[in-house]
C-alpha positions as CSV (number, residue, x, y, z in Angstrom):
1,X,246.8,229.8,193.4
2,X,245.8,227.1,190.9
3,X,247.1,223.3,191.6
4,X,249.1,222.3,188.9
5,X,248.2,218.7,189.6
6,X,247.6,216.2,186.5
7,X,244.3,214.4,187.4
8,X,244.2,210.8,186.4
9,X,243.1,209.7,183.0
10,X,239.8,207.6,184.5
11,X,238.3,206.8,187.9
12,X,238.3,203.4,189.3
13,X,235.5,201.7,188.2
14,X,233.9,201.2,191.9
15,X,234.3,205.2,192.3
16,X,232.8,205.3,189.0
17,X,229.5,203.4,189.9
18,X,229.5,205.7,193.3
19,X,229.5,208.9,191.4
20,X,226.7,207.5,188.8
21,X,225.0,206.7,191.8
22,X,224.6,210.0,193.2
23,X,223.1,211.5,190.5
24,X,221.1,208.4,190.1
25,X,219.5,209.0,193.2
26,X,218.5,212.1,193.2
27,X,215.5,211.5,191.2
28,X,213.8,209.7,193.9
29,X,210.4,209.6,192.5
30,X,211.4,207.9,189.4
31,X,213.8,205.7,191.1
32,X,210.8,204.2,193.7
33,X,208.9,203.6,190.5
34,X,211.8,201.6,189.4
35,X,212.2,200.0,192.3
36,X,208.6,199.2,192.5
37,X,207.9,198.1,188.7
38,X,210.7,196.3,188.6
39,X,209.8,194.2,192.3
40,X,206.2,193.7,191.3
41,X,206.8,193.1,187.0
42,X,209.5,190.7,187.9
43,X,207.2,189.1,190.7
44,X,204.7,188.3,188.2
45,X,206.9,186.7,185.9
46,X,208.3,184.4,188.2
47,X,204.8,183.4,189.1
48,X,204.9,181.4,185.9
49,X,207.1,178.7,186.5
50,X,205.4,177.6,189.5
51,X,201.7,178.3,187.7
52,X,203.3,176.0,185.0
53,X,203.8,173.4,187.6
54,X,200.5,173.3,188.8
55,X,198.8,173.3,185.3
56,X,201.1,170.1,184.9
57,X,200.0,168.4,187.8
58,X,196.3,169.4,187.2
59,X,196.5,167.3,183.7
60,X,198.7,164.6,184.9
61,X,197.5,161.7,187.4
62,X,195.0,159.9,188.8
63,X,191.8,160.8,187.4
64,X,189.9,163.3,185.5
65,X,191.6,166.5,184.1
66,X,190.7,169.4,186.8
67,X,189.3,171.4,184.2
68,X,187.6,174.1,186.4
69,X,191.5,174.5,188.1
70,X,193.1,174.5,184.5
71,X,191.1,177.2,183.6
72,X,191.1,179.5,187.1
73,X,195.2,178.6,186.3
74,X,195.1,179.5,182.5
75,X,193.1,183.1,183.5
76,X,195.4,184.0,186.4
77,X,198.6,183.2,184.1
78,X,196.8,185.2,181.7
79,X,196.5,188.1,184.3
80,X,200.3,187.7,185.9
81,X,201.5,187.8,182.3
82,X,199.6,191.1,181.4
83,X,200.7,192.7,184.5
84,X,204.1,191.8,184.0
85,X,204.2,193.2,180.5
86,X,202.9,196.5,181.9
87,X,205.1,196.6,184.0
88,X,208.0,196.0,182.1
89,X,207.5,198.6,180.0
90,X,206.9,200.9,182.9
91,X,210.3,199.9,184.1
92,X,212.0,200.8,180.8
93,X,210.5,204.0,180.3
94,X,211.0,205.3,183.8
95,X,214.5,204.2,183.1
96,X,214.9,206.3,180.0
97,X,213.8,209.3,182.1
98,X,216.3,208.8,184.8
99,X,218.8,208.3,182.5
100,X,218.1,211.1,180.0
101,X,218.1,213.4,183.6
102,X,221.4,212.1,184.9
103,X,222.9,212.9,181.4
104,X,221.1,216.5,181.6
105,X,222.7,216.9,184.7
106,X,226.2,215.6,184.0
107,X,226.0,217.6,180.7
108,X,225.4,220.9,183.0
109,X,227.9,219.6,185.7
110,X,230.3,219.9,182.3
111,X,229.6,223.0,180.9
112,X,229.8,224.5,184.4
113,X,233.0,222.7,185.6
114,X,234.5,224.2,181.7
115,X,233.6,227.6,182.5
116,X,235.3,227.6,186.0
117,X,238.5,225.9,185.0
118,X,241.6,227.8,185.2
119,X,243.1,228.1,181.6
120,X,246.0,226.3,182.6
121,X,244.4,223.0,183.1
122,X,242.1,223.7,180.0
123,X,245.2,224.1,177.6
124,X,246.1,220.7,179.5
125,X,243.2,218.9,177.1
126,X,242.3,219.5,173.5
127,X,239.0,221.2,172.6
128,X,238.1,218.0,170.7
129,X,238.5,216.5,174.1
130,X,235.8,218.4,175.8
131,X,233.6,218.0,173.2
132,X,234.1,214.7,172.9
133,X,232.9,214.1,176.6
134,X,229.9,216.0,175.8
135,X,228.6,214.1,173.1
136,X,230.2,210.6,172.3
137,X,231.0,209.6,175.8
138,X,227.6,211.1,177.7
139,X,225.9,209.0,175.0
140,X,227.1,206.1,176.2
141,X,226.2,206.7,179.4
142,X,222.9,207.7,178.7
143,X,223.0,203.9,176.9
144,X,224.4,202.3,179.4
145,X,222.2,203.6,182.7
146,X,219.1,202.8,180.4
147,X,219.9,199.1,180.2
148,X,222.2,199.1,183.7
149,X,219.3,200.4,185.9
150,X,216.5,197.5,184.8
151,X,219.1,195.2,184.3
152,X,220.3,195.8,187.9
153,X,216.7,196.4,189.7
154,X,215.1,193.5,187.7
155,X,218.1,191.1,187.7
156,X,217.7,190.9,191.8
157,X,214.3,190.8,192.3
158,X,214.6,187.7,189.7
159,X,217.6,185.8,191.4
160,X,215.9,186.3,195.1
161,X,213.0,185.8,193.9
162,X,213.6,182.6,192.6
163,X,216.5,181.2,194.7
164,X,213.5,181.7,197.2
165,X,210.9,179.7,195.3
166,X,213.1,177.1,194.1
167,X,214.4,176.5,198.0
168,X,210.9,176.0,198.3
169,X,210.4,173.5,195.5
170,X,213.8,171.7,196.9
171,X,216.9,172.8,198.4
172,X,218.6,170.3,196.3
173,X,218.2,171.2,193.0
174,X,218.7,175.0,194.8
175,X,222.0,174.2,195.8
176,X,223.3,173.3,192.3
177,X,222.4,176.5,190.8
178,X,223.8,178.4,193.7
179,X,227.6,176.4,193.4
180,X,227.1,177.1,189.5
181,X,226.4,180.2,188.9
182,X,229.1,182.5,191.2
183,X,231.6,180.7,188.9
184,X,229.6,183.0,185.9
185,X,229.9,186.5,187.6
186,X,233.8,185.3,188.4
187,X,234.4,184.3,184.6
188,X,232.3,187.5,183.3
189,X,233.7,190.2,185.7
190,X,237.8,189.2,184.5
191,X,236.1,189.4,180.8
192,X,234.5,192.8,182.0
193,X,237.7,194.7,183.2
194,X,239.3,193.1,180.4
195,X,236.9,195.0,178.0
196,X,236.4,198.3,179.6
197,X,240.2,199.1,179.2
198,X,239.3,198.7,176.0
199,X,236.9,200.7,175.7
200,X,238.4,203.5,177.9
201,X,241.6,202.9,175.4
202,X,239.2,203.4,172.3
203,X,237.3,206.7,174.1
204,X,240.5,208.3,174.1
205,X,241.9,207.5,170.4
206,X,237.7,208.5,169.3
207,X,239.0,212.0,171.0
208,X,242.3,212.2,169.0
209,X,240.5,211.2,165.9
210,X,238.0,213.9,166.3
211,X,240.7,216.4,166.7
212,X,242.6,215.6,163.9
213,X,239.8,215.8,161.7
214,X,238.5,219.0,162.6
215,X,241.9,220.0,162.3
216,X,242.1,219.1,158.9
217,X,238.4,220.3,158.5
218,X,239.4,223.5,159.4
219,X,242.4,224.4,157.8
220,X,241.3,222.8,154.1
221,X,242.8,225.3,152.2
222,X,246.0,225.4,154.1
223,X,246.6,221.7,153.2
224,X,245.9,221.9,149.7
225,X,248.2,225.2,149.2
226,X,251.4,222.8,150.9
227,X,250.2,219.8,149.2
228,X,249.7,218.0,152.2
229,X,246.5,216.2,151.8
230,X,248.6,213.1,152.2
231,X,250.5,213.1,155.4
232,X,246.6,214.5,157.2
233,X,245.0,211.6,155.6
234,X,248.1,208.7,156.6
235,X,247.8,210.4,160.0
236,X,244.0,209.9,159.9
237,X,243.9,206.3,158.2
238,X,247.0,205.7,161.3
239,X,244.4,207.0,164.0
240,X,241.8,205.4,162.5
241,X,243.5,201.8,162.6
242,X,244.0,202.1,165.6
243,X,240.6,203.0,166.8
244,X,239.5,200.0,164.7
245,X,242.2,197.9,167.0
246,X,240.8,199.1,170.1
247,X,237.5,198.4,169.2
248,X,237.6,195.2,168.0
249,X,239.3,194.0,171.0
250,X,236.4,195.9,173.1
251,X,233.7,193.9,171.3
252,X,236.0,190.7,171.5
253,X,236.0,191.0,175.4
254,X,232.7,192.3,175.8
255,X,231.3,189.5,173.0
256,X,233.5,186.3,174.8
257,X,231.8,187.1,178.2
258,X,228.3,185.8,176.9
259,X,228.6,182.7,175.3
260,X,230.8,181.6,178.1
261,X,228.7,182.2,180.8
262,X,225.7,180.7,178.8
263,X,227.6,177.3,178.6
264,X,228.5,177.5,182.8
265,X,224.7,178.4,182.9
266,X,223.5,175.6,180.7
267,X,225.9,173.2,182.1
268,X,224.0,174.2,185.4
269,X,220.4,173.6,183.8
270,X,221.4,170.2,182.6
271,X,222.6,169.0,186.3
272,X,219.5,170.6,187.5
273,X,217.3,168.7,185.0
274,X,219.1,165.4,186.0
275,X,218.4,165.6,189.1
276,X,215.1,166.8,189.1
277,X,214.7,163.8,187.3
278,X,216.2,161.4,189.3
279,X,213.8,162.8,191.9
280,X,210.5,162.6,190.2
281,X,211.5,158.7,189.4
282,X,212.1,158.2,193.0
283,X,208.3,160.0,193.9
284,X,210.0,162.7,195.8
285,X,208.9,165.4,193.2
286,X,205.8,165.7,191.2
287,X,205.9,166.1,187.3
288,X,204.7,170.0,187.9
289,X,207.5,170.2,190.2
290,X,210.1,169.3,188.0
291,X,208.7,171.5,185.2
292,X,208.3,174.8,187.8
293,X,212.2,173.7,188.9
294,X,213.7,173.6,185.3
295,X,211.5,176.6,184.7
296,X,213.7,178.1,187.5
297,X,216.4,176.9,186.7
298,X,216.3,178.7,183.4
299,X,215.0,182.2,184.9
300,X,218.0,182.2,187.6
301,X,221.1,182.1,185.3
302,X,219.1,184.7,183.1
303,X,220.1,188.3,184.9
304,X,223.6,186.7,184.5
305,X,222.8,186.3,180.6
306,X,221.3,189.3,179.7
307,X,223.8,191.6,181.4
308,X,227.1,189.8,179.7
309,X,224.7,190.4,176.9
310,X,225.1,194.0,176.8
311,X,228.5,194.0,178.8
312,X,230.0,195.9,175.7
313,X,227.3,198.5,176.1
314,X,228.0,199.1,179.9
315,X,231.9,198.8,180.2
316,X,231.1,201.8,177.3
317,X,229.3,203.4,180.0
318,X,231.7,203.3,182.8
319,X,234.5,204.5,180.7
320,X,233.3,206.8,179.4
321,X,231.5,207.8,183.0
322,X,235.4,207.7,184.2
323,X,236.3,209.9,181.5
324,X,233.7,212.4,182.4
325,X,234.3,212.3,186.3
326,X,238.4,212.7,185.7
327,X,237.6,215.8,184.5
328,X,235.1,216.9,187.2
329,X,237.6,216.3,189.7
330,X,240.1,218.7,188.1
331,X,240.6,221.5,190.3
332,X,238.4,225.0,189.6
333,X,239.7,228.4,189.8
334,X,238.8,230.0,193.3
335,X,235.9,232.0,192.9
336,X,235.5,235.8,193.7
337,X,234.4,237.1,196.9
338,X,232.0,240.0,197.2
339,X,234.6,241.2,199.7
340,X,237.3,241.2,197.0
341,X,238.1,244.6,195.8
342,X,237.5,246.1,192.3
343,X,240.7,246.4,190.0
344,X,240.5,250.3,189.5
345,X,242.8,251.3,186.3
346,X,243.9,255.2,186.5
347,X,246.8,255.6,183.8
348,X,247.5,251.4,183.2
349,X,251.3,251.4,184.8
350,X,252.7,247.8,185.2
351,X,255.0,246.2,187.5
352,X,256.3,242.9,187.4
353,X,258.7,242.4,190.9
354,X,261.2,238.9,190.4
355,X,258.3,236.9,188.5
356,X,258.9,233.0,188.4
357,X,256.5,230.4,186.6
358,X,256.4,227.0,185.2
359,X,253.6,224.9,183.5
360,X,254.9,221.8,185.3
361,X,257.0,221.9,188.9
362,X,260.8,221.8,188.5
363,X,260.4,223.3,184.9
364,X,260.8,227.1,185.2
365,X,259.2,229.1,181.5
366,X,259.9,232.5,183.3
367,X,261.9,233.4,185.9
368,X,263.4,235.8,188.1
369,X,261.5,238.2,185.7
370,X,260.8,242.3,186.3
371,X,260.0,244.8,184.0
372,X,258.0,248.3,184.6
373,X,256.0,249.9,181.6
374,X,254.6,253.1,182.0
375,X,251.4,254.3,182.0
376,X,250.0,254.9,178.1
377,X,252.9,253.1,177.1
378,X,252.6,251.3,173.6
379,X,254.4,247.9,174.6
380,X,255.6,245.3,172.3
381,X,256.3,241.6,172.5
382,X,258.9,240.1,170.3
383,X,260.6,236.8,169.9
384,X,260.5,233.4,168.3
385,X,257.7,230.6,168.5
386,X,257.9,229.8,171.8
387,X,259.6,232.5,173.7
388,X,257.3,232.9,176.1
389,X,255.2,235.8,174.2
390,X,251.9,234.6,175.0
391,X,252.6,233.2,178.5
392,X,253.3,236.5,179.7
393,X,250.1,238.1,178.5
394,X,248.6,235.3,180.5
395,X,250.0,236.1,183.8
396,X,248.9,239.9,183.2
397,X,245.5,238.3,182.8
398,X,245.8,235.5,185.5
399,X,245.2,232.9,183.2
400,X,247.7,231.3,184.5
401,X,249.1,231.9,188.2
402,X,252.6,232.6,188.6
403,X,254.3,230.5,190.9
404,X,256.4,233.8,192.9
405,X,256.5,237.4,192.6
406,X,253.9,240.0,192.0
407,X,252.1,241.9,189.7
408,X,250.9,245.1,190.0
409,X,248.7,247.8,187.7
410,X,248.6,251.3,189.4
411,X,250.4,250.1,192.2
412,X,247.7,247.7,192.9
413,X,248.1,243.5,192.7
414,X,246.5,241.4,190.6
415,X,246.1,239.1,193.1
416,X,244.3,241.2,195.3
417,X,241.2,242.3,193.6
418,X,238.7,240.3,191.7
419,X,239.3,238.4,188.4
420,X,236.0,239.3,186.7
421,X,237.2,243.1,187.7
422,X,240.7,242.8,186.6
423,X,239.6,241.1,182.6
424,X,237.7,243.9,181.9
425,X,240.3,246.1,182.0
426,X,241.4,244.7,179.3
427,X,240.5,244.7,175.5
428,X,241.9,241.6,173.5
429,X,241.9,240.8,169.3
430,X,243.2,237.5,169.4
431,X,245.3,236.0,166.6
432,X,242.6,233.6,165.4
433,X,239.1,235.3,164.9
434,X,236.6,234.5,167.1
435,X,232.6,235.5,165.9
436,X,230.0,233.4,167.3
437,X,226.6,232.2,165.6
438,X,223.9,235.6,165.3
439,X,224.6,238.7,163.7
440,X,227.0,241.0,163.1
441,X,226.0,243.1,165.4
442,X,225.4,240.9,168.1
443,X,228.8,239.8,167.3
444,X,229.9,243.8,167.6
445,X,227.9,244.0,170.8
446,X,229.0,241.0,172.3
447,X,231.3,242.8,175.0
448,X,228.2,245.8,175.8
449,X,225.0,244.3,175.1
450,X,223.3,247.6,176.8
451,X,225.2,249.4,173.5
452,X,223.2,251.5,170.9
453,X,223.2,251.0,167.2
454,X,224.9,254.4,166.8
455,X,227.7,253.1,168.9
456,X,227.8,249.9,167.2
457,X,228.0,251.5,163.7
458,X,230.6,254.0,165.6
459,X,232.8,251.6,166.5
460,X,232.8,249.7,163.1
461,X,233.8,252.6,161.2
462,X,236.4,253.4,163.2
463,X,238.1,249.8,162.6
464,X,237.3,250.5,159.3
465,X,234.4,247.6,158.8
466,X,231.5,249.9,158.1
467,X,231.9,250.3,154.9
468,X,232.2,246.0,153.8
469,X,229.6,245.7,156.1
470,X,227.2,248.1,154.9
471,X,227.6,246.2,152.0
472,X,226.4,243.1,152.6
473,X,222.6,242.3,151.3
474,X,221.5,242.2,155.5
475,X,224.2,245.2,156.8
476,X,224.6,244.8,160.4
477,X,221.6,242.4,160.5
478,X,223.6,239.7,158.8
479,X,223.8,236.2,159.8
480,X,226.9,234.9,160.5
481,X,227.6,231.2,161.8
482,X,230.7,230.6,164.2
483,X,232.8,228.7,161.2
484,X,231.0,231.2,158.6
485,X,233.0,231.5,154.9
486,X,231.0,234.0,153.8
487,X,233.5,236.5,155.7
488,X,236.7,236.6,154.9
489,X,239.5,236.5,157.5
490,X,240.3,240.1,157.3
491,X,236.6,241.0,157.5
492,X,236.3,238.7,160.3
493,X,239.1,240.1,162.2
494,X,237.8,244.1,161.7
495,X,234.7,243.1,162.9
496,X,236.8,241.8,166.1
497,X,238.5,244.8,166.4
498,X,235.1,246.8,166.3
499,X,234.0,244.6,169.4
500,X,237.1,245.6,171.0
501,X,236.7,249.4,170.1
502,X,233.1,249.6,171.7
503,X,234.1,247.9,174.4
504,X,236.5,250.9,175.3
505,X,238.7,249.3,177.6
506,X,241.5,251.0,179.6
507,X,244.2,248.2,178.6
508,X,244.8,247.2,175.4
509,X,246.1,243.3,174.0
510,X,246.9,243.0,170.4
511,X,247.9,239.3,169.6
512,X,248.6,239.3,165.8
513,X,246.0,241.3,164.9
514,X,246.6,241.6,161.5
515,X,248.3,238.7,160.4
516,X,245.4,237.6,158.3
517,X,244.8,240.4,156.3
518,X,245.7,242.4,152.9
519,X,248.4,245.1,153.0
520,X,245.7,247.8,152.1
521,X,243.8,246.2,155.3
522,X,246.1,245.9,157.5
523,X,246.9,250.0,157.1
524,X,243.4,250.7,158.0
525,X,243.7,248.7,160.9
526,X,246.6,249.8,162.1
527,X,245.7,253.8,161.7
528,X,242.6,252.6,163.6
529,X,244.5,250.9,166.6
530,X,247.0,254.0,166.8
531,X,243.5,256.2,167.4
532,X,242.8,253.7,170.1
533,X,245.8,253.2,171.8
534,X,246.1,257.0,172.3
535,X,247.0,257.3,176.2
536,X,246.3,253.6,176.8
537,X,248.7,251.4,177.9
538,X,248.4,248.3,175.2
539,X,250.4,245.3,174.6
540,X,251.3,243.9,171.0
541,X,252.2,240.6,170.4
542,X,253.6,240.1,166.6
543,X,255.8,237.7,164.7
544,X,255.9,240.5,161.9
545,X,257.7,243.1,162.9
546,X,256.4,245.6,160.8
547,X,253.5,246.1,163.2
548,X,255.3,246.8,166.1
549,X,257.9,249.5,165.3
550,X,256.3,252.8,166.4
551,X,256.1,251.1,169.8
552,X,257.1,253.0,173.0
553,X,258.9,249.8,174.3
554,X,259.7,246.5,172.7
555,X,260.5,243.4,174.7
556,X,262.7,240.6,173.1
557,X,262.0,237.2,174.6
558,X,263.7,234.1,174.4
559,X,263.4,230.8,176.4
560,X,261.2,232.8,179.1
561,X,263.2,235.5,179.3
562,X,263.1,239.4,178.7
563,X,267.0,239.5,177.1
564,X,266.1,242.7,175.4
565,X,264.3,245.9,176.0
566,X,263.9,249.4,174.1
567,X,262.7,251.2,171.2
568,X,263.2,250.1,167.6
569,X,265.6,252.1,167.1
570,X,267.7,251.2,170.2
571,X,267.3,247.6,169.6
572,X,268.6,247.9,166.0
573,X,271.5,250.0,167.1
574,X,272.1,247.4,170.0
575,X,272.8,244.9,167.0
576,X,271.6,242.2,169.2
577,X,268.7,239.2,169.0
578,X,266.2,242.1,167.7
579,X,268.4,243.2,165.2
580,X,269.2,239.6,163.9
581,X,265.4,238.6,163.9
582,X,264.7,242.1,162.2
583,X,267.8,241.3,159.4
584,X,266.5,238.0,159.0
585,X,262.6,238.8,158.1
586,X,263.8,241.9,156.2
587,X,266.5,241.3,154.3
588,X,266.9,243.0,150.6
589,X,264.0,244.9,151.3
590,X,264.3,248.5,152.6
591,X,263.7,249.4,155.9
């Protein structure tokens, strides 16, 4: 079964940096290129200090001016700083294809990871959420491995490369730098983690933002009809300062670590040029020497610069890199085995045998639960907001795993054939309509794409959508986008209900299926689903009770709980929970 586990909200940063590196490294080709512009572009620019230098000394002393050296000097500077360009541009463009793969890959690793998730640790996360790693945060990954990988490869080659020349020059002067500038990456890496709590702090509001907004996006209408415009937008404005809190403390962080490691750095450079000083006075350096030192000097402490320079950009990175990799690590549901036996429905009996579950440990929703329903049977499930209605259809589907018990259909377990084998025994119209972009009758189709267009049309006249759709200027060639107004809910719901139909499936589950549509509508419908659950066992969920009271067998939840079972008529001559709920949405009108 499915761990219930929480995962944690972000990786450690040093995991973090591992995981990025795998993926980095997979493109090997690109990263030797890297490796290689990035040794021999920053090679050539730290040839100019110490072609600098020996321009100097070429001008300055005894004698004539070596102009025959000057100018061999001024070509090859000419040359180094050419190639170096070149090369630099190499570097940042190989760069941009490494990181544009790694996000391709991550993206896939996403979508993929999504798709095999067990429900229960999807309802754990908002939609919003998801998408939010998907765009925002992968962004600023993509950002921040573009300037982290020449940052990185070019800001070693530079600070061995010239802690190696300058040693050369004199250790001295060397030794300055080298007692200097640890203190930077000290100073900068507290500012760092500082800043990318920050940031991972202002990922996760940028989430709840985006939630709340296609909330309020989505349900327009709705908030004008109970005048509640106001409370979305305080909520939003609430959100939104907060975001702006997070932020500006991010940028703070990210922004202090630069100008203070500049001053440590420049601090060092004066020393250095002291020094250097003091030592051409005394003979024991040239004048081209001190230039090529200083020169040095300047090109050591600049890795240090340029990466607290974009520090804000990269502690983006790695939270939203730890964002992305918490929900990698979540745990996926255990696939099917060839081996794994096909659910085979005969009639569509079910028992449930002393069923226990809980969303967290310790907190039972169900438990101790059995029930049988007989094959063909038309069930219904009734009870408050919360009861538990929904959670049970879950288990049936193994959405969620129980924690005890078993299920069975025909007398065989759910848990012992495949899943893929066991959901298409079932037929679902869901309480919120879902079409996706493409036509209406791809949308029709969606469930048997090998389906006819006499089928199709079949099936839409028999949930009574032919007619509407035949209609429209297109017919069943219509475009239709996933958030589309140019259905209306009830439209969008029959032509649900026709995917349903033409799918044919031996089990049936209704979850408010008409709850969003006119009474003339809903009649239709419901004459429609009483010709398709004809000998099929189906399952109705319904706050309206109206829609449920031909069934065979309602169930009354409560906290988890089957506390009533029986036909309408039973259940109102109980004069129990049903009854009270039934008074209570139909009282004064005749029933």
């Amino acid at each position: 079964m499915t761990s219930k586990k929480h995962s944690h909200p972000n990786a450690p940063e040093t995991r973090v940096l591992w995981l990025l590196w795998q993926r980095i490294r997979s493109f090997r080709r690109l990263l030797a290129l890297v490796i290689f512009a990035a040794v021999a572009g920053n090679g050539f620019v730290l040839l100019s200090p110490l072609l600098t230098g020996l321009a100097i000394d070429k001008m300055i002393g005894p004698g004539q001016v070596d102009w025959p050296g000057l100018i061999r000097l001024l070509v090859i500077f000419l040359g180094t700083a050419l190639a170096g360009s070149t090369l630099q541009k190499l570097l940042f463009n190989t760069t941009v294809k490494i990181a544009a793969g790694v996000t391709q890959q991550l993206r896939t690793e996403l979508a993929e990871h999504v798709d095999k998730m067990p429900l229960s640790e999807i309802d754990k996360r908002e939609s919003s959420n998801v998408a939010s790693l998907l765009t925002h945060d992968l962004n600023a990954v993509s950002e921040g491995l573009i300037t982290g990988l020449s940052q990185a490869f070019g800001g070693i080659v530079t600070l061995v490369g010239t802690l190696f020349l300058m040693l050369r020059l004199h250790a001295g002067v060397t030794v300055i730098m080298l007692v200097l500038t640890p203190l930077s990456f000290l100073i900068s890496g507290r500012i760092a983690a500082a800043a990318r709590r920050q940031y991972q702090l202002e990922s996760a509001k940028n989430a709840e933002l985006r939630q709340v907004a296609e909330e309020a996006a989505g349900q327009l209408e709705l908030l004008h009809s109970f005048d509640a415009r106001d409370d979305f937008t305080d909520k939003l404005k609430s959100l939104n300062r907060e975001l702006y809190v997070f932020g500006q403390k991010a940028q703070f962080y990210s922004s202090l670590s630069n100008p203070v490691t500049r001053l440590i750095n420049a601090s060092a450079y004066i020393l250095a040029a002291v020094v250097s000083g003091i030592l051409a006075a005394g003979g024991a350096l040239s004048t081209g020497n001190v230039a090529s030192l200083l020169g040095y000097s300047m090109q050591f402490s600049r890795p240090v610069n340029e990466i607290t320079s974009v520090a804000a950009q990269l502690q983006s990175a790695l939270a939203g890199a730890g964002r992305i990799f918490s929900l990698l690590r979540t745990e996926t549901e255990k696939p099917d085995t060839p081996q794994m036996p096909v659910m085979q429905v005969q009639g569509g009996s079910f028992v449930m045998n002393d069923v226990d579950f809980s969303y967290y440990p310790g907190q039972n929703l169900i438990r101790d639960l059995d029930l049988f329903v007989p094959a063909g049977s038309q069930v219904a499930v009734a009870g408050p907001t919360g009861a538990g209605k929904t959670t049970l259809i879950n288990l049936l589907l193994r959405f969620y795993d129980i924690d005890s018990g078993d299920i069975r259909i025909d007398d065989q377990s759910i848990y012992d054939v495949s899943r893929s084998s066991l959901r298409r025994s079932f037929g679902m119209v869901l309480q919120d309509s879902w079409l996706f972009a493409g036509t209406i009758s791809e949308n029709i189709a969606f469930a048997r794409p090998e389906a006819t267009v006499e089928e199709i049309h079949e099936a839409a006249r028999s949930a009574g959508a032919h007619s509407f759709i035949s209609r429209l200027p297109e017919g069943y060639d219509t475009r239709i986008e996933a958030e589309s107004d140019r259905l209306s809910a009830g439209q969008k719901q029959l032509i649900c209900i026709a995917r349903t139909m033409l799918a044919d499936p031996p089990i049936l589950i209704l979850d408010e299926a008409t709850s969003n549509v006119d009474t003339y509508t809903e009649k239709k419908i419901q004459k429609a689903f009483r010709r398709l659950m004809d000998g099929r066992t189906s399952f109705v969920i319904a706050h309206r009770l109206s829609t449920i009271l031909d069934s065979d067998l309602i169930l009354v939840m409560d906290k988890g709980q089957i506390i009533e079972q029986g036909s309408h008529d039973e259940l109102l001559a109980a004069d129990g929970f049903y009854a009270s709920l039934f008074q209570a949405q139909y009282a004064g009108r005749e029933t």
